[in-house]
N, CA, C and O atoms as a DFTB+ gen file, in Angstrom:
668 C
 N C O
     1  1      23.009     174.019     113.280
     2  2      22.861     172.576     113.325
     3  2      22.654     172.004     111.925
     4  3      22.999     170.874     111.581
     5  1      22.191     172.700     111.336
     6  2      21.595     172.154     109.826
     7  2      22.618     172.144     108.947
     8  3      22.680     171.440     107.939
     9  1      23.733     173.224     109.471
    10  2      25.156     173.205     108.432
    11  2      25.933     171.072     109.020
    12  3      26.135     170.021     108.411
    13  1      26.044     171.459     110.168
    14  2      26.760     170.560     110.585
    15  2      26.089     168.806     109.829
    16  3      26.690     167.890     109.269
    17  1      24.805     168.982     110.138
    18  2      24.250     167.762     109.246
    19  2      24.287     167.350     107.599
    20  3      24.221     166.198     107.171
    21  1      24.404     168.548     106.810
    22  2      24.773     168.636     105.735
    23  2      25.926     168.237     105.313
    24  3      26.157     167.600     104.286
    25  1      27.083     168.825     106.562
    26  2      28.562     168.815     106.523
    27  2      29.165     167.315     106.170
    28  3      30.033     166.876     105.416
    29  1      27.590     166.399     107.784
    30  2      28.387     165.072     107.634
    31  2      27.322     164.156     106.661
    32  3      27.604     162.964     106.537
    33  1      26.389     164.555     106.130
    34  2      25.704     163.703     105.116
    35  2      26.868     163.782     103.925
    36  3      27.412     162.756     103.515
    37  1      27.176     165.040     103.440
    38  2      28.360     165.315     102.549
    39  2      29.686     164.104     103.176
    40  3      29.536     162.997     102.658
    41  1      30.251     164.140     103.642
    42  2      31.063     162.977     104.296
    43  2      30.810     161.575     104.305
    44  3      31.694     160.725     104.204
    45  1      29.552     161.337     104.430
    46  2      29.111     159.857     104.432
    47  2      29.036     159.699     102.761
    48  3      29.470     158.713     102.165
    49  1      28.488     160.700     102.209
    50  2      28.404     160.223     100.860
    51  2      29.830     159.815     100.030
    52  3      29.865     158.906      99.201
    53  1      31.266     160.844     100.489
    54  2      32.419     160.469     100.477
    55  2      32.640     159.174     100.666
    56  3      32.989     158.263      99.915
    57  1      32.414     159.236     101.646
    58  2      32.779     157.502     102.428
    59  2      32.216     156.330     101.448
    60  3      32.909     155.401     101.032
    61  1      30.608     156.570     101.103
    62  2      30.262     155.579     100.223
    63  2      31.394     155.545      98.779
    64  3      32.008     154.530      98.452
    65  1      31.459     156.478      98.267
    66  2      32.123     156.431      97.056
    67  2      33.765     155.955      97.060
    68  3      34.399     155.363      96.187
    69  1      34.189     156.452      98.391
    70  2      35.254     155.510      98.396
    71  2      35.248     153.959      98.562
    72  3      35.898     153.072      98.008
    73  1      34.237     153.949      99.568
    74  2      33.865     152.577      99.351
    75  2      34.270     151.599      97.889
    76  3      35.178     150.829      97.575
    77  1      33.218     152.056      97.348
    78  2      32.894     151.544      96.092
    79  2      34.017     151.775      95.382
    80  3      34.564     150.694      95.166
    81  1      34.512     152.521      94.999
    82  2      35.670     152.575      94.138
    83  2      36.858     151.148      94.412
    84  3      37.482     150.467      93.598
    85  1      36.808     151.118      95.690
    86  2      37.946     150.082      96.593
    87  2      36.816     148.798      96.082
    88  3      37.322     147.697      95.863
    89  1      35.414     148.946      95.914
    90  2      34.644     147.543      95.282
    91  2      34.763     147.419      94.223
    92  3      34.715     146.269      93.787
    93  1      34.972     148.514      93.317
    94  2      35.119     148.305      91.832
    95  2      36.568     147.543      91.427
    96  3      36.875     146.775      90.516
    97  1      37.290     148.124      92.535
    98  2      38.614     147.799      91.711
    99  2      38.940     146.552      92.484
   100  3      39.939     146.049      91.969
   101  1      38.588     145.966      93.327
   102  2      38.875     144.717      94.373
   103  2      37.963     143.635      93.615
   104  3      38.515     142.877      92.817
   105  1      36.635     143.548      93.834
   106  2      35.783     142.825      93.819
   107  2      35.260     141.888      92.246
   108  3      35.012     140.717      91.959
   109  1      35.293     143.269      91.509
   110  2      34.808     142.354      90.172
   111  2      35.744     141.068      89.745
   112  3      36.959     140.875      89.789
   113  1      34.185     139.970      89.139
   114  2      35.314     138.853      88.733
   115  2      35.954     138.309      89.854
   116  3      36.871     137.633      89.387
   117  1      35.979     138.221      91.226
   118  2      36.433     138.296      92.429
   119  2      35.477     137.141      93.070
   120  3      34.323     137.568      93.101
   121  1      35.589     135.632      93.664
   122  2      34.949     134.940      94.368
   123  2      34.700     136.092      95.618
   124  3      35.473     137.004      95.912
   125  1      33.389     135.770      96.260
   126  2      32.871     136.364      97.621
   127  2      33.932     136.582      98.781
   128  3      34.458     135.474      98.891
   129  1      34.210     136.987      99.217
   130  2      35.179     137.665     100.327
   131  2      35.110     137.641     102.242
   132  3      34.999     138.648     102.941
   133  1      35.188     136.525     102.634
   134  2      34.170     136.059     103.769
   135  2      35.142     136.768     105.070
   136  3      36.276     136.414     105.392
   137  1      34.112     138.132     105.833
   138  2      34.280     138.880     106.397
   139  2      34.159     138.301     108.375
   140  3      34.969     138.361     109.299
   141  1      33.026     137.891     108.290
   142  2      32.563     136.876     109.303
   143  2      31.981     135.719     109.019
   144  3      30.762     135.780     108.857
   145  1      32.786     134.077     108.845
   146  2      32.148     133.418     108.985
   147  2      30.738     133.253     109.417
   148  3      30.503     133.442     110.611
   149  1      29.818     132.946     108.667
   150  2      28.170     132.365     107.911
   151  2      27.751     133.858     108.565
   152  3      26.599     133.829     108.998
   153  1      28.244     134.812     108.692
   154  2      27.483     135.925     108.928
   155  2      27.879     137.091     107.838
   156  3      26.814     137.581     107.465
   157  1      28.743     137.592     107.323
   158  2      29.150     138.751     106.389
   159  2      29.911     137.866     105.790
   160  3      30.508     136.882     106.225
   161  1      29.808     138.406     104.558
   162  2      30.761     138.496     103.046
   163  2      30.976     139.519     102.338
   164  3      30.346     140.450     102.839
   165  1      31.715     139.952     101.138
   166  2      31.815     141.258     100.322
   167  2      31.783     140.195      99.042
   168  3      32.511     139.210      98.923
   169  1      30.844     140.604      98.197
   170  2      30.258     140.151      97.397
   171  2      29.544     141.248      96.150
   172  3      28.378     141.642      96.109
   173  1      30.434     141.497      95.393
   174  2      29.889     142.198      93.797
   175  2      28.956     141.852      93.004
   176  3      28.931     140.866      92.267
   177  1      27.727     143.122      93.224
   178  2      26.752     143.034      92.705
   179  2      26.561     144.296      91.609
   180  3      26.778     145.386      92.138
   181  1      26.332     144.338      90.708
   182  2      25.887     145.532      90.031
   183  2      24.111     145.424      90.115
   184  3      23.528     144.552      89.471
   185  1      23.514     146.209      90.804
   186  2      22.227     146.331      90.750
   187  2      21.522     147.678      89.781
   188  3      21.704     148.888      89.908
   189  1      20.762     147.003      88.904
   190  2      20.196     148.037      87.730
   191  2      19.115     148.611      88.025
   192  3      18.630     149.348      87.167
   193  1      18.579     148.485      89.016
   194  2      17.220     148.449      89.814
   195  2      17.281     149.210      91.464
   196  3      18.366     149.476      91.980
   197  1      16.327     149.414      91.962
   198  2      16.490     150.101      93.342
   199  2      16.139     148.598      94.472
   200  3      16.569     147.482      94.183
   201  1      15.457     148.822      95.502
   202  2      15.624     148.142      96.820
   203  2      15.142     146.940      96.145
   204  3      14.128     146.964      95.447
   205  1      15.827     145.912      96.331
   206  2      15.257     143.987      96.144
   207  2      15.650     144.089      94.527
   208  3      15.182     143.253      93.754
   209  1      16.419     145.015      94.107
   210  2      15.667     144.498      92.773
   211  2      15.064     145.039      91.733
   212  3      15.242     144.855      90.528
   213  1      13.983     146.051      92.581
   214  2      12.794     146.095      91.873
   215  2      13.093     147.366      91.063
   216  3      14.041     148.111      91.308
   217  1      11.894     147.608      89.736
   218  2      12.448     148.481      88.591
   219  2      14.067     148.211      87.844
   220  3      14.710     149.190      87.466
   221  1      14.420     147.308      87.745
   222  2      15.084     146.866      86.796
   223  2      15.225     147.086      85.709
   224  3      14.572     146.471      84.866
   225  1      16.435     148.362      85.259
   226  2      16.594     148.857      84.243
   227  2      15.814     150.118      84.195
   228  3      15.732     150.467      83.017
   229  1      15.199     150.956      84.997
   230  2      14.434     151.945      85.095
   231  2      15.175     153.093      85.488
   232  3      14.572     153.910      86.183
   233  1      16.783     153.405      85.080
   234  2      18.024     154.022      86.047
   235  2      16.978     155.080      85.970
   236  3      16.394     155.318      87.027
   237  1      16.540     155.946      84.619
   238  2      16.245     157.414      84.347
   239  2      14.978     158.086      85.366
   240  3      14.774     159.226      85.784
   241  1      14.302     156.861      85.519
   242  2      13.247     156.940      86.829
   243  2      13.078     156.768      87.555
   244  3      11.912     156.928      87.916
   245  1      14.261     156.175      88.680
   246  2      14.765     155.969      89.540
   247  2      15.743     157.191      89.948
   248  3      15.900     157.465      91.138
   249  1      16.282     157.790      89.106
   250  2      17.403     158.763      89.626
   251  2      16.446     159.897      89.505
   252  3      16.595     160.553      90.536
   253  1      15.322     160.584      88.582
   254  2      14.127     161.227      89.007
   255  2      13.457     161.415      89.982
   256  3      13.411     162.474      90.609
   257  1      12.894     160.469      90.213
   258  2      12.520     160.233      91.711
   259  2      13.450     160.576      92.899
   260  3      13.113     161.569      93.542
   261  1      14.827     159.767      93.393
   262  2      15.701     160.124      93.845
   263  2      15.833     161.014      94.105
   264  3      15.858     161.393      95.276
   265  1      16.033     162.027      92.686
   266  2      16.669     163.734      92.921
   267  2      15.275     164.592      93.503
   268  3      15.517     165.625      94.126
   269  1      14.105     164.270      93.353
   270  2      13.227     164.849      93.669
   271  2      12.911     164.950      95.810
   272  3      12.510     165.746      96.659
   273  1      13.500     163.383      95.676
   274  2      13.237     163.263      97.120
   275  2      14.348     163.737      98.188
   276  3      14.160     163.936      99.388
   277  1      15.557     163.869      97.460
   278  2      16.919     164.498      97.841
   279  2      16.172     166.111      97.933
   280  3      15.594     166.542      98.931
   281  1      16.331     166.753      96.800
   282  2      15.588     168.220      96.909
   283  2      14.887     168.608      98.120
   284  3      15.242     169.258      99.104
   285  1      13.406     167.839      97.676
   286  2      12.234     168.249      99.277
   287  2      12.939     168.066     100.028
   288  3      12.859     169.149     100.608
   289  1      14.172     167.125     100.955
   290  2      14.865     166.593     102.037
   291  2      15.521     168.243     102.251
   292  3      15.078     169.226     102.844
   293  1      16.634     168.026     101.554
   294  2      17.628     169.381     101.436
   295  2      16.527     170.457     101.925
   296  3      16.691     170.826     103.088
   297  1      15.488     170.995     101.271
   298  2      14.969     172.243     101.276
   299  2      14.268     172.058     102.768
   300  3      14.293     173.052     103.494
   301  1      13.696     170.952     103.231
   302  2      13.160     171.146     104.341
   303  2      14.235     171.311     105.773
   304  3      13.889     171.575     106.925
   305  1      15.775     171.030     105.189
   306  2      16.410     171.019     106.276
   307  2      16.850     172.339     106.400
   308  3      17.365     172.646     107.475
   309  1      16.743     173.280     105.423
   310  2      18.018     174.682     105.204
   311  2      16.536     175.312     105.127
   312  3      16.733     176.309     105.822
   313  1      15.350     175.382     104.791
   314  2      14.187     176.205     105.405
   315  2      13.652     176.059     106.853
   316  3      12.636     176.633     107.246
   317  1      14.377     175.289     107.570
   318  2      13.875     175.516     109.084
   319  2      12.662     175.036     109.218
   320  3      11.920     175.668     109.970
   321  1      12.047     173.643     108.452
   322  2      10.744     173.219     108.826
   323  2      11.233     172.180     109.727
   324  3      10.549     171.843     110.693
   325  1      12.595     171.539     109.435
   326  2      12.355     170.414     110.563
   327  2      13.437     170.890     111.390
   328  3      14.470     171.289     110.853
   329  1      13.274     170.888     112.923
   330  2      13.851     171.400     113.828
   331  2      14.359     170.269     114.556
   332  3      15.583     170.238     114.688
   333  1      13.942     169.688     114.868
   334  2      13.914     168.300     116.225
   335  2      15.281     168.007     115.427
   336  3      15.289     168.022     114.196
   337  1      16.476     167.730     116.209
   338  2      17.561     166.817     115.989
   339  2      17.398     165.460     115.791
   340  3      18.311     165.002     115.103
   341  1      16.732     164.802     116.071
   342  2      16.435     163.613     115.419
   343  2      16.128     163.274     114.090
   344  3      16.505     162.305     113.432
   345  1      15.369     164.234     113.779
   346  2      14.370     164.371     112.666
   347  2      15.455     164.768     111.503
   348  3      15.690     164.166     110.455
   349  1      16.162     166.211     112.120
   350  2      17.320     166.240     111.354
   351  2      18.365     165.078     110.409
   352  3      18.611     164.843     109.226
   353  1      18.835     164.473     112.010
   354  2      19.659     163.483     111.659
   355  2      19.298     162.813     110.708
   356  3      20.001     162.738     109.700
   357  1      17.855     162.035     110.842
   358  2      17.279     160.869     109.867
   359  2      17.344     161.441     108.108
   360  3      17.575     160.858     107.048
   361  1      17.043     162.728     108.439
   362  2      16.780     163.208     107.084
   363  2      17.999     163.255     106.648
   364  3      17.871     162.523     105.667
   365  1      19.125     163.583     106.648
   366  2      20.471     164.025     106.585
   367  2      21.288     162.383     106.065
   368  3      22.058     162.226     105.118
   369  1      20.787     161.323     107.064
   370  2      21.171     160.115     106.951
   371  2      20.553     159.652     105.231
   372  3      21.256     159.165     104.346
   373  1      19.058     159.980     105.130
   374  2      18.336     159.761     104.231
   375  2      19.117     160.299     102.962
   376  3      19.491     159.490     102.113
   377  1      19.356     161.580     102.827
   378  2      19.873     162.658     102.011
   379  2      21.041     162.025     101.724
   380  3      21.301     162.149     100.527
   381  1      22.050     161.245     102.468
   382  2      23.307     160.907     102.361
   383  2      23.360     159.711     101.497
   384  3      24.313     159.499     100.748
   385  1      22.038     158.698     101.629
   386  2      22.216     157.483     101.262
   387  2      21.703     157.830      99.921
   388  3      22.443     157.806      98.937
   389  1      20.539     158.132      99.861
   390  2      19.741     158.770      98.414
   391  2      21.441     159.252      96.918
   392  3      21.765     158.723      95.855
   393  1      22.082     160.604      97.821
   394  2      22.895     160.752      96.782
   395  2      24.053     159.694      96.477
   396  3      24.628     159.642      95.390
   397  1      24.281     158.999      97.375
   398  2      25.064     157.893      97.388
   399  2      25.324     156.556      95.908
   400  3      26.123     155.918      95.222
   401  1      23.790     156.901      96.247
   402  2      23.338     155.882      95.082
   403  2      22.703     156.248      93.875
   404  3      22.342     155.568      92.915
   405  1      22.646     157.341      94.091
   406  2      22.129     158.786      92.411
   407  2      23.516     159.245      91.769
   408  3      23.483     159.465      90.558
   409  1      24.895     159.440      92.521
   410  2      25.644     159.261      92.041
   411  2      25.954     158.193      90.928
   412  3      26.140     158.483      89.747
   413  1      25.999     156.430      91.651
   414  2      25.979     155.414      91.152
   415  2      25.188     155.205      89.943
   416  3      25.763     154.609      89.032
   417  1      23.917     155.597      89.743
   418  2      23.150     155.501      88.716
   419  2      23.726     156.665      87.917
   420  3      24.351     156.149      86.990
   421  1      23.811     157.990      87.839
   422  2      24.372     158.597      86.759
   423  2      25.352     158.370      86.243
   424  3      25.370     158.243      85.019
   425  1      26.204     158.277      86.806
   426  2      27.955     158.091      86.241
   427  2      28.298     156.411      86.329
   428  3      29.430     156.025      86.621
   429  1      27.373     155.633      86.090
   430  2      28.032     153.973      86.128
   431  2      26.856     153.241      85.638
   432  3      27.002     152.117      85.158
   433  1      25.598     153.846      85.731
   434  2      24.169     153.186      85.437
   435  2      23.807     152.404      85.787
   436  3      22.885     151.872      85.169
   437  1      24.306     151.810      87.033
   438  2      24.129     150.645      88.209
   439  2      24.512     151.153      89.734
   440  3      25.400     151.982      89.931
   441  1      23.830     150.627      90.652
   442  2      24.831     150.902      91.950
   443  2      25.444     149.971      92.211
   444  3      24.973     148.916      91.786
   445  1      26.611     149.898      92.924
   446  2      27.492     148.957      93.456
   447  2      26.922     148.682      94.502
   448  3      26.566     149.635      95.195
   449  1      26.597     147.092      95.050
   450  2      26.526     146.832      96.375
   451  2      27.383     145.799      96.452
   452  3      27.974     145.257      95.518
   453  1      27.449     145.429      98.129
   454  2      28.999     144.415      98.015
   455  2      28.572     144.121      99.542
   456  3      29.493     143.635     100.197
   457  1      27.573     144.282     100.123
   458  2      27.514     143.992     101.656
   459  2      26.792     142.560     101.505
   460  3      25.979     142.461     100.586
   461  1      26.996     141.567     102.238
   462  2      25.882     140.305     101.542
   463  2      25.763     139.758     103.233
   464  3      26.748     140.052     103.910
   465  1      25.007     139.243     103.719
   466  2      24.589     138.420     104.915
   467  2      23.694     137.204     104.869
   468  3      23.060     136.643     105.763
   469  1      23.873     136.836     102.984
   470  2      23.290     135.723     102.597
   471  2      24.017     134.533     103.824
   472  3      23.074     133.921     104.325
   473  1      24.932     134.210     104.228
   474  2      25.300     133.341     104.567
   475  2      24.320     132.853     105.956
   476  3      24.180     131.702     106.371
   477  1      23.749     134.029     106.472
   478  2      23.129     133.950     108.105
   479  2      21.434     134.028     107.427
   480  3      20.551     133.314     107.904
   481  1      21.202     134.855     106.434
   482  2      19.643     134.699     105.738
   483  2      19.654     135.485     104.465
   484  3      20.264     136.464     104.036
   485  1      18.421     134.380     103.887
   486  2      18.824     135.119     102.371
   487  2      18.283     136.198     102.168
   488  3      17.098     136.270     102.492
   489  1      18.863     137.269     101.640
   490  2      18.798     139.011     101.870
   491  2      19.333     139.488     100.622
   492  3      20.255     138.789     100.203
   493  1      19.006     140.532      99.866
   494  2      19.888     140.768      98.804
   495  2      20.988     141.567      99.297
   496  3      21.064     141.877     100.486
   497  1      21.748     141.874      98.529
   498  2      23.143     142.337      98.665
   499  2      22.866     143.891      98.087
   500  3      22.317     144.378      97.098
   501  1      23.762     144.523      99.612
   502  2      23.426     146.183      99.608
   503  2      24.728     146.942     100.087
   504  3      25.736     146.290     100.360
   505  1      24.707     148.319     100.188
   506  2      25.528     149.022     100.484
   507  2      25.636     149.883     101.531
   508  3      24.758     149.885     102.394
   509  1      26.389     150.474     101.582
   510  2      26.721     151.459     102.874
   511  2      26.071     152.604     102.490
   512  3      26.571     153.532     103.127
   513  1      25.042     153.070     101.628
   514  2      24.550     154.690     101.184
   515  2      23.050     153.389     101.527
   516  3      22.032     154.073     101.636
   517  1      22.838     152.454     101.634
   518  2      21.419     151.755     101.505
   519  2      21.843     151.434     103.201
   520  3      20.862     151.124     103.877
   521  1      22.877     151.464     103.783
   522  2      22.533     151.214     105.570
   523  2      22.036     152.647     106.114
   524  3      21.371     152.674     107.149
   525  1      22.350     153.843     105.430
   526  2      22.434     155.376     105.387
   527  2      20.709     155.396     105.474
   528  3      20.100     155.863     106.436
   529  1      20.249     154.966     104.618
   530  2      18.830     155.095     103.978
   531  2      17.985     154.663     104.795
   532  3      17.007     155.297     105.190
   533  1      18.390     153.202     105.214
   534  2      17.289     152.466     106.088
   535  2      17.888     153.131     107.634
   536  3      17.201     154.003     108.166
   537  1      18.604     152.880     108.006
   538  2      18.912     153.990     109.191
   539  2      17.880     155.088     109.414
   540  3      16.720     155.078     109.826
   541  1      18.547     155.847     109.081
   542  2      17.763     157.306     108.536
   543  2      16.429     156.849     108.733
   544  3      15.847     157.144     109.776
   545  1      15.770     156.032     107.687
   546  2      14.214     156.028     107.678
   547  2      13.731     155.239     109.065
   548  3      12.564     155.443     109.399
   549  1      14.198     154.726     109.549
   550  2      13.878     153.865     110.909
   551  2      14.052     155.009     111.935
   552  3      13.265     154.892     112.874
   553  1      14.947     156.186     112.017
   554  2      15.162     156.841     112.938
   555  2      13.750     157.890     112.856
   556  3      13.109     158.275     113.834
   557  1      13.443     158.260     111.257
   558  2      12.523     159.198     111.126
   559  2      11.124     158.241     111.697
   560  3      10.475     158.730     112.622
   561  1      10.854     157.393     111.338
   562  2      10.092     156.657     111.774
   563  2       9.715     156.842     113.727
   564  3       8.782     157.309     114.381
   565  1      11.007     156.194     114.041
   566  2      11.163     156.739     115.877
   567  2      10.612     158.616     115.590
   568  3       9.886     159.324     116.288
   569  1      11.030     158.792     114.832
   570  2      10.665     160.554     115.574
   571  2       8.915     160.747     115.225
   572  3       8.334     161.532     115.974
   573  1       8.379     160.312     114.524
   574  2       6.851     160.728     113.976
   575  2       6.275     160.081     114.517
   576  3       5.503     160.777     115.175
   577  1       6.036     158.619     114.795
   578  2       5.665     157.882     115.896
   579  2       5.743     158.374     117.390
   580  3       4.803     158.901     117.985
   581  1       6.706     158.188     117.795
   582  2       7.022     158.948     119.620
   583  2       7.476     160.208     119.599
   584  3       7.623     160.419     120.803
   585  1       7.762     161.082     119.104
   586  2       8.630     162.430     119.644
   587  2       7.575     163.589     118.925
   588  3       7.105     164.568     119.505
   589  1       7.343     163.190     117.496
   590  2       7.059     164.151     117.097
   591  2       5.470     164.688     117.976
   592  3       4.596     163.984     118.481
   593  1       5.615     166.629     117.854
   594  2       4.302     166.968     118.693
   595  2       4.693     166.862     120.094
   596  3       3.928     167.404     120.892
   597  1       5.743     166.266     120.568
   598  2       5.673     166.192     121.894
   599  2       5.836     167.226     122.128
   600  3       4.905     167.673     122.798
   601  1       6.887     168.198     121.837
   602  2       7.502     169.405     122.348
   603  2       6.683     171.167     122.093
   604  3       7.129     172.298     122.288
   605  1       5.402     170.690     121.608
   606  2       4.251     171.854     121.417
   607  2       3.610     171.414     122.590
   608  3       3.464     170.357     123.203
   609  1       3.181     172.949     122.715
   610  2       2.212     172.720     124.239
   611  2       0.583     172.762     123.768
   612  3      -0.094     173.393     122.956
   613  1       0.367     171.679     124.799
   614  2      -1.140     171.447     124.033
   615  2      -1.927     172.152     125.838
   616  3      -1.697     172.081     127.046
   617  1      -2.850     172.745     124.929
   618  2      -3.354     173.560     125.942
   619  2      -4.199     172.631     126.473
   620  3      -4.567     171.557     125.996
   621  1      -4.573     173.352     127.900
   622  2      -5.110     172.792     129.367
   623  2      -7.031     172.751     128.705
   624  3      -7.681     173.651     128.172
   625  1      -7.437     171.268     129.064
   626  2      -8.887     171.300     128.655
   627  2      -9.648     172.258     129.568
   628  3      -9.382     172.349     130.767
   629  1     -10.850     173.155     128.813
   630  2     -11.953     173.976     129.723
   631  2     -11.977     173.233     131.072
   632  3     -11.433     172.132     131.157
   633  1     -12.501     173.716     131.977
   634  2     -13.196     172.698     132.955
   635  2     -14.633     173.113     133.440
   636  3     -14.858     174.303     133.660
   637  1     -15.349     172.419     133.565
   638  2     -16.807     172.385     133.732
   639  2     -16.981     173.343     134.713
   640  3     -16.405     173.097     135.773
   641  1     -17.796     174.655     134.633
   642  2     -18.721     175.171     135.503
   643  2     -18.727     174.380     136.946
   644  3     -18.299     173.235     137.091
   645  1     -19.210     175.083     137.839
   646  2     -19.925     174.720     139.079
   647  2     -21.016     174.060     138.260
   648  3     -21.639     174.737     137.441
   649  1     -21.385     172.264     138.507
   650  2     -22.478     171.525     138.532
   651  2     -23.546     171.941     137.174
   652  3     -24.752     172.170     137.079
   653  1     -22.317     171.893     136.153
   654  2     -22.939     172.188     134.462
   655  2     -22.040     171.063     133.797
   656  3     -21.788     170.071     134.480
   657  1     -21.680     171.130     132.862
   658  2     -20.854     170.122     131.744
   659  2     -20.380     171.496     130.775
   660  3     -20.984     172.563     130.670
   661  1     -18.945     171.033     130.038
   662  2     -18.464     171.999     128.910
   663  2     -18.881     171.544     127.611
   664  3     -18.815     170.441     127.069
   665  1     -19.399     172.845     127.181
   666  2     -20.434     171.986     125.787
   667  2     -19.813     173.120     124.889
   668  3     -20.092     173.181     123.691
């Protein structure tokens, strides 16, 4: 199972980079691109910074971080600590979006985003390795909240003596 999740995090990360390449060469210099009336647009952003924005201009510590959190991800999926298919998935989703955009910062020193839904609320403008990410983390979220622990057996409480208490 853990090959197969790797297989398609590897694939999604494809997908992002084709993406982007088709944004690099379409979009720049390019008025906004209106996908669904007041709901989607494709819209070229070079972001120097990670989520909203933030760390601006910080690529070298941002892609640090990144590779660090890619690593622990990877190693916990191919050492057999996380088992639950869910848990998998999220991480895998996570892993996919992470290199997505560690790519982007090494080899361009910005990520490309181009997804915009300013028109329906104002939101910054993101990508398909950042729907990967928040996905992923919302799914891991569902698994540690409700699932996780469910599937260990929690043993049966003592029960009290004949007309004593369990102390």
């Amino acid at each position: 199972m853990t090959a197969i999740v790797l297989i398609v995090s590897a694939l999604l990360v494809l997908a992002d980079q084709l993406i982007k390449l088709w944004v690099l060469a379409a979009l720049p210099g390019a008025p906004s691109v209106t996908l669904i009336p007041g709901l989607l647009q494709l819209t070229y952003v070079e972001n120097r910074g990670a989520a909203f924005g933030i760390f601006q201009g910080r690529v070298g510590l941002l892609s640090i971080v990144t590779l660090a959190v890619i690593a622990v991800a990877v190693w916990l999926l191919v050492s057999g600590k996380i088992r639950h298919k869910l848990a998998m998935w999220s991480v895998g989703l996570i892993v996919a979006g992470g290199l997505g955009n560690l790519i982007d910062r090494i080899f361009r020193a910005f990520v490309v985003d181009y997804l915009d839904v300013s028109p329906l609320f104002h939101f910054p403008v993101f990508n398909f390795a950042d729907c990967c990410v928040v996905v992923g983390t919302i799914l891991l979220a569902v698994w540690l909240l409700f699932l996780e622990g469910r599937d260990k057996k929690v043993p049966p409480a003592p029960e009290a003596p004949e007309g004593g208490s369990v102390e």
